[in-house]
N, C-alpha and C positions, 0 to 999 in steps of 0.2 A: 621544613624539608618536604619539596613534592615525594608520593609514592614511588613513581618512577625512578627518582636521583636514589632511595632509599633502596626500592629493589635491586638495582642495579649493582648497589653496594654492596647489596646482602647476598647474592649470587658469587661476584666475583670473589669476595673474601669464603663462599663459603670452597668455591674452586681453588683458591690461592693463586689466580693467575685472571688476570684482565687484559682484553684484549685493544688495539688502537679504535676500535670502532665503538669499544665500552666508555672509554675514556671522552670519546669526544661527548657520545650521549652523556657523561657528566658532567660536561662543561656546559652541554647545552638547558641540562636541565640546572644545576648550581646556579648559572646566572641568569636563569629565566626573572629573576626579582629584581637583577644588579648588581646581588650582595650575595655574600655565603656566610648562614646564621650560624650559630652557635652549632643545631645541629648535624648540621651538613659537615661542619669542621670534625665533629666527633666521627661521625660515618668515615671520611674520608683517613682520621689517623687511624682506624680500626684498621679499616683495608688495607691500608699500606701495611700496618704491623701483620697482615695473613699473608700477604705476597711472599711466593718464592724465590722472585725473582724481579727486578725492578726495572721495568725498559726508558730511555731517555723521554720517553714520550709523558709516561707516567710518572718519573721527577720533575719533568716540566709542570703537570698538573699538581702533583703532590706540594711544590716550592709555590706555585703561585696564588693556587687557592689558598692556603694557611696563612701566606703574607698577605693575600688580601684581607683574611679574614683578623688578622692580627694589629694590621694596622689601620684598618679603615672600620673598625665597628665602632668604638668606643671613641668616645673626645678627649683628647685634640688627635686627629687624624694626621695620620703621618709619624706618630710617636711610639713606641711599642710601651703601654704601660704599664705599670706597677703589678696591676691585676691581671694583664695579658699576657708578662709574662712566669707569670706565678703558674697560669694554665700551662705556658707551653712547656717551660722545665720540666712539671708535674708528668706532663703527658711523653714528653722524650723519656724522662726516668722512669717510665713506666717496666720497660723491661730491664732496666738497670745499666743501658747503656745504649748509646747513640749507634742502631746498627749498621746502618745502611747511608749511600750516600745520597739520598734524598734526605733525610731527616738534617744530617750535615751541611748539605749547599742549603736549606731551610735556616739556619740558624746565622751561615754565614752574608746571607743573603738579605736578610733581616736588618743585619747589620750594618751592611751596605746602601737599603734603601732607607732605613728610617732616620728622622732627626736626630732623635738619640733614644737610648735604651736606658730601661735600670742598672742601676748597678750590680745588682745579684747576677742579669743576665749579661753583663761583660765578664763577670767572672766566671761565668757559666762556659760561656765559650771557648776562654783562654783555658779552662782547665780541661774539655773535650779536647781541643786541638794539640797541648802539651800530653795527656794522656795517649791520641793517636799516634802519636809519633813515639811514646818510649815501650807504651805496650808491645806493637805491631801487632795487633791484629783486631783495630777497624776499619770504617769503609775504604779508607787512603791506600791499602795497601792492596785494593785489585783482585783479589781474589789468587795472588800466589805471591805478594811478599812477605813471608810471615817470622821472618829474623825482626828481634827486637831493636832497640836503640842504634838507627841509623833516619834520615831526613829522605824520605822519597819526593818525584816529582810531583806529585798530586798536593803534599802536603806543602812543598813549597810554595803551588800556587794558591793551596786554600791560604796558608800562613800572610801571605802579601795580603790577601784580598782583607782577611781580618783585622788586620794591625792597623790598615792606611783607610777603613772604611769611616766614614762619616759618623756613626752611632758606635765608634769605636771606645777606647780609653780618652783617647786623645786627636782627636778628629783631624785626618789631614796629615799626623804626624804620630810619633809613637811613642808611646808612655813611659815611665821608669815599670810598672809592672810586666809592661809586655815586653821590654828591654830585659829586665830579669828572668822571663821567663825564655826569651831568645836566648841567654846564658846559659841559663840550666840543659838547654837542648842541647850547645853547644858542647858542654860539657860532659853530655851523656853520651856522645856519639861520635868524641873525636876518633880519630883511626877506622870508623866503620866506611861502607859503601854508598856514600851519602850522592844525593842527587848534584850533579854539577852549579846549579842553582844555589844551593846551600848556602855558599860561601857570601857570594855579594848580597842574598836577602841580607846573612847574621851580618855583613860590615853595613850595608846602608841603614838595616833598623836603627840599631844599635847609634851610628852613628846619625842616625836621624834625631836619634831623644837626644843624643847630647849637645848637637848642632842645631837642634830648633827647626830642622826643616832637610826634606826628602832630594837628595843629591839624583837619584833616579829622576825626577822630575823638579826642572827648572821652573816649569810655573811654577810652584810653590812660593820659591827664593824668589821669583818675582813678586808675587802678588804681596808676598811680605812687605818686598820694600816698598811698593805702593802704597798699602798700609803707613810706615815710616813715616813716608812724603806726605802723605794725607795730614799725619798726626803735626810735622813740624811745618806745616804749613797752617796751622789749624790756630789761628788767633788766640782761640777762648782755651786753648790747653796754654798751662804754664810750662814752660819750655826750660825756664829757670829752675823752675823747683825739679822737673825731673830730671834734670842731668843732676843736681845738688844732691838730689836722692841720689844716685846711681855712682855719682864721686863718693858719697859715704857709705853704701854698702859693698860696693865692687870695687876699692881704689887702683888696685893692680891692672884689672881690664880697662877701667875707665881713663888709665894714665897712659895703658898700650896704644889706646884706639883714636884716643881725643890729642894725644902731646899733653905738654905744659900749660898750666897754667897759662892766661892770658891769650892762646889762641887763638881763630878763630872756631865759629860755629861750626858743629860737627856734619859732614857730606851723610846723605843719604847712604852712600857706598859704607862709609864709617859706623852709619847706626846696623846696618846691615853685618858687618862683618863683627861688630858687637855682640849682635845676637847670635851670632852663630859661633864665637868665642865659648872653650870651654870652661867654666867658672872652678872654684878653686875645689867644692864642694861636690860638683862634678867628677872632677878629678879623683877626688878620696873614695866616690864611687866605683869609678872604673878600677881604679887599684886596687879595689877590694874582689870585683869578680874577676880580674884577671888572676888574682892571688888562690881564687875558690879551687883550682886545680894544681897547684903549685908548682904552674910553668907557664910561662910566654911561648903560648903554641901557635902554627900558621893562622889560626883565625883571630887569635889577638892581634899578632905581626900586621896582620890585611888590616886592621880596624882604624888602627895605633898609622899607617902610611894614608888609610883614609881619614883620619883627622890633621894630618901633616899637611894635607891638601891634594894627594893623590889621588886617581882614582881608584872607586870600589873594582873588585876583582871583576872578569870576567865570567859569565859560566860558559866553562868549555869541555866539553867532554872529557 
């Protein structure tokens, strides 16, 4: 860490406020090497934790230097690891809770660029983000929503960007834990002033984990069945053995989707619509958190018309 990058930081934190012309002198001296070391990372969380107040300019530096520094120091680059993020938890838990929405778009953002993450730090996430929402009162809430247990607008778009990000549970698509935890919120907030948004995230997540794939976006369902095609065009796969597996552990889908016996070979549309069939075990799932409140409420009703084949709800004011 140059002097400069250091005084600068020791100044602003000792003012509690930095100004756009500080910021860029951080950026200028940070990456005078390239990179941003280890202690440049510490300076930088220090001064965000003295800030009074947080301008876009300075989330933009606070999110980019950390994830640089997060994901590009240590090998394999591009991966937030075991050890890095051991630091950043450490260091977000430092005052006991995620304050501000720099530290917040920092984590969700993390998540979105890198290959994948550890495990401790997806659960780290989903428990900030379920926390935000039932507490009410962190960054999500703006500075004047501060009623508990309702779905704000912020949070539904932080909520999307975490579930469907790359380094997520389930990359692409959404996990049975984040599906769980999409209930819980569900649950905690029916009848409140939930953001219009609310509804189609909980029907497409949700129905994303059980369908295999994101109704919000068709790539998905494409590139799946590409995949498919790929695979049943693909000589060296046994083609036999896996439908023979799939007739003995799934006979009920596998007899919906394929016919009788003696058929022919199943359409690309068919392994498609397979995969997105929901299996029987599935089912015992969903029955069981629809049961967690002990009513078939509108957000069940939307989810239950969006597995039917319908579409998810709109958000409409």
């Amino acid at each position: 860490m140059t002097m400069h990058f250091s005084d600068i930081a020791v100044q602003a934190a000792a003012d509690r406020q930095i100004s756009a012309e500080e910021i860029l002198e951080l950026r200028r001296a940070g990456w005078s090497n390239g990179r941003i070391t280890p202690e440049e990372a510490e300076a930088i969380f220090t001064l965000n934790d003295s800030l009074d107040e947080r301008s876009d300019a300075w989330v933009d530096f606070f999110v980019e230097a950390i994830g640089e520094y997060v994901l590009n120091t240590l090998e394999p680059k591009g991966y937030v690891t075991e050890e890095q993020g051991s630091w950043l938890i450490d260091r977000l838990n430092a005052s006991g809770k995620v304050e501000s929405m720099a530290e917040l778009e920092l984590v969700v953002r993390l998540v979105e660029r890198a290959s994948n993450v550890p495990e401790k730090m997806k659960v780290y996430v989903l428990g900030v983000m379920e926390h935000e929402v039932l507490s009410g009162t962190g960054p999500t809430r703006c500075g004047g929503e501060l009623s508990d247990t309702h779905v704000s607008d912020a949070e539904c778009r932080i909520l999307r960007r975490a579930i469907f990000a790359p380094g997520s549970d389930r990359p692409g698509a959404v996990s049975r834990r984040e599906a769980e935890m999409l209930y819980r919120i569900k649950d905690a907030c029916l009848g409140a002033d939930n953001a219009p948004e609310w509804k189609r995230l909980f029907v497409q997540g949700v129905g994303n984990h059980l369908q295999g794939f994101s109704s919000a976006n068709a790539q998905i369902s494409i590139e799946r069945a590409a995949e498919l095609e790929r695979f049943m065009g693909d000589a060296s796969s046994n083609v036999g053995r896996f439908l023979g597996r799939m007739a003995k552990t799934s006979p009920n889908r596998f007899g919906k989707v394929f016919g009788k016996k003696g058929t022919n070979e199943p359409t690309r549309e068919q392994l498609v619509a397979a995969d997105h069939a929901v299996t029987a075990s599935e089912k015992k799932w969903l029955d069981a958190q629809i049961s967690g409140n002990g009513q078939v409420d509108d957000y069940d009703a939307a989810l239950l018309d969006f597995l039917d084949g319908g579409d998810a709800p709109r958000a409409t004011p």
